[in-house]
N, C-alpha and C positions, 0 to 999 in steps of 0.2 A: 508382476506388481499389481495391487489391487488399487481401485479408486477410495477417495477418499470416504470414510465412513460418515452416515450422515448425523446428523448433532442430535436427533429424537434419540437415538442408540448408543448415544457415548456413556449410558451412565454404566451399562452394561459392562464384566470384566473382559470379556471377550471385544469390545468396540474399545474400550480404551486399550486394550493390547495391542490392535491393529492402529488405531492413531498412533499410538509411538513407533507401529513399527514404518507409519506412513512418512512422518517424522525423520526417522533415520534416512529415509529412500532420498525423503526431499532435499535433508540436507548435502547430501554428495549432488544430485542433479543444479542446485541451484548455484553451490560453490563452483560445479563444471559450468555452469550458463554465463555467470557473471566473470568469469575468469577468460572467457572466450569473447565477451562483449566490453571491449578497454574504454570504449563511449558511455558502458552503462546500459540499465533497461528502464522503462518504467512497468510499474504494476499489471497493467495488461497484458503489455509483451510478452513477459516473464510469466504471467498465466498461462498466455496460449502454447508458448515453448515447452512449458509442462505439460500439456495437453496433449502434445505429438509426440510421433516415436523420437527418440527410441525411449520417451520417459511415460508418457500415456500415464504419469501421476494423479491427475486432475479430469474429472468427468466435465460433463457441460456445466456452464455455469449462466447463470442467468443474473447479469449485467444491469440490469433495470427494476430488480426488484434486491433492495438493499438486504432484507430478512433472510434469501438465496445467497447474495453473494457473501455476506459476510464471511459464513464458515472459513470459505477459501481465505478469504481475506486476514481471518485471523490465524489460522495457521501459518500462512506462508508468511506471514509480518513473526510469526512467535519462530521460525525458523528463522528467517533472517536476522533477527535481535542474540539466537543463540548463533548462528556464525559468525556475528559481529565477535563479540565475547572471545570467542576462539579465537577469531584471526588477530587480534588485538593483541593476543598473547606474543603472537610472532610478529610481530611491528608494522602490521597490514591495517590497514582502512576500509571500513565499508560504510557508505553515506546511504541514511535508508529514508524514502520518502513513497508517496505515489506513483511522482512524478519520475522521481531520478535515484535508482539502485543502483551504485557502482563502486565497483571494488577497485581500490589503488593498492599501490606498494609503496606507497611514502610513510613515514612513521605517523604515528597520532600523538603522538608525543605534543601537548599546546591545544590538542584538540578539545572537542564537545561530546557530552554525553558518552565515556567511555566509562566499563564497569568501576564499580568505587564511588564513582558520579550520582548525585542525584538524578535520574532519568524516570520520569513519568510513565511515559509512553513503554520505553522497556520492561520496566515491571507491569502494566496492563499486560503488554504482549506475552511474558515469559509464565505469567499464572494461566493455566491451562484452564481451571474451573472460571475464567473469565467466554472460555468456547460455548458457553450455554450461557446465551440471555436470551431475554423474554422479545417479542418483535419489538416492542414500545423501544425498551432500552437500546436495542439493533439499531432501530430509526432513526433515536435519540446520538448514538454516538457515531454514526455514519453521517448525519448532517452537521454536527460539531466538530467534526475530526482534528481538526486544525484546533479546534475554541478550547482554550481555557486549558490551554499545557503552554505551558512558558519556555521549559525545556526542548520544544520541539517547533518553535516558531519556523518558517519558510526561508530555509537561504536564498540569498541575490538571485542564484541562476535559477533556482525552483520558480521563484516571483515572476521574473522575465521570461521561463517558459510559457509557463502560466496563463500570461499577456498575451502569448504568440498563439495560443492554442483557440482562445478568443477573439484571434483576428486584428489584436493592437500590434504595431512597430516598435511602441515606446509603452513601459508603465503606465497604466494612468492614472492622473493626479485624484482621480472624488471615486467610491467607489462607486457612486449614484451610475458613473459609466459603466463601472462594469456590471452592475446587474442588464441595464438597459442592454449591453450587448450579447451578455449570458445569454436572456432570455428570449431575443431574435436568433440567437444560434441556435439554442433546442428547438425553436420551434421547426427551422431549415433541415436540423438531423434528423426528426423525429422520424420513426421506421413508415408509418403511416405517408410520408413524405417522401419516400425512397429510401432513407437514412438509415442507417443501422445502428445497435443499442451501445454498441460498443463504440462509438462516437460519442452519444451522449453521455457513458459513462467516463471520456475522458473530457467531456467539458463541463462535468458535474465538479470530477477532481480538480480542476484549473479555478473553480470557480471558486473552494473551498480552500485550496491556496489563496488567493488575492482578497477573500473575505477577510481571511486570518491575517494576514498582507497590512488591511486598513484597520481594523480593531487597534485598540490601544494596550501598552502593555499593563498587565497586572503585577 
């Protein structure tokens, strides 16, 4: 299995043949990942699992620079939106976020964002010519991730991870706390400080949970 193709080369027919057929790979490793993990993964996990054998799907990725990580980021999200779709068929659940990827077997039946549905974030993820933006536009919807999709606000246990990943017990009430805390935890991770990036990139994602968390609805 080869590594992922990089985004300068997709326009070519040969890098778009190999993204779909990276595509295909992904989709059987990730339904075996998530099927094996009944707690669920988040975003990272489920990166580095792709990383190792026996899937070796996913080359290095570099965590701290958003215009790097995205690619990954947007395929593995446009994979997981298309096994939602599927499993959906057969009365299965998959809840897709940063924070918390996990597949149930209870029906969705009552649920949110299932195909048919208005879903924002799915149709971003499932158009493929969305895999090539500009770095501005990367930067741009990597620090909004959360802002300004209604259809994909932050469930309860997302929010209260979130909280937990940041060092709080309880939700907290202004978010003025939680930048103040945010930004004493990056400074604690930071690699220059011992910490590693993939720390910060899970307290970057916690932070854009609880952002989206305090915003008001549109």
């Amino acid at each position: 299995m080869t590594e992922m193709p990089l985004k300068e080369t997709i326009r070519s027919a040969e890098a778009e043949t190999a993204l779909n057929r990276q595509i295909e790979h992904l989709l059987v490793a990730v339904e075996h990942e998530l099927r094996s993990s009944p707690d669920g993964m988040d975003e990272l996990n489920l990166i580095k699992t792709l990383q190792r054998p026996p899937w070796q799907l996913l080359g290095q990725v570099n965590f701290h620079e958003p215009e790097m990580l995205y690619p990954v980021h947007f395929v593995l999200f446009h994979v997981l939106y298309r096994l939602r779709d599927r499993l959906t068929e057969f009365g299965e659940r998959l809840d897709i976020s940063p924070l918390r990827i996990k597949l149930s077997r209870e029906s969705v039946i009552g649920g949110t964002g299932v195909p048919g549905q208005q879903d924002e974030l799915r149709n971003f993820y499932l158009d493929l010519n969305h895999y090539l933006l500009s770095e501005d536009s990367i930067r741009q919807m990597m620090d909004d991730f959360w802002s300004g999709r209604p259809a994909a606000r932050p469930a309860p246990e997302d929010i209260q991870k979130a909280a937990r990943v940041l060092g709080f017990d309880l939700i907290p009430s202004e978010f003025a706390e939680v930048k103040r805390r945010f930004r004493r935890a990056v400074m604690q991770a930071h690699p220059d400080r011992g910490g590693t990036t993939e720390t910060v990139q899970n307290l970057n994602q916690a932070f854009s949970v609880l952002k989206h968390h305090f915003q008001p609805s549109t």
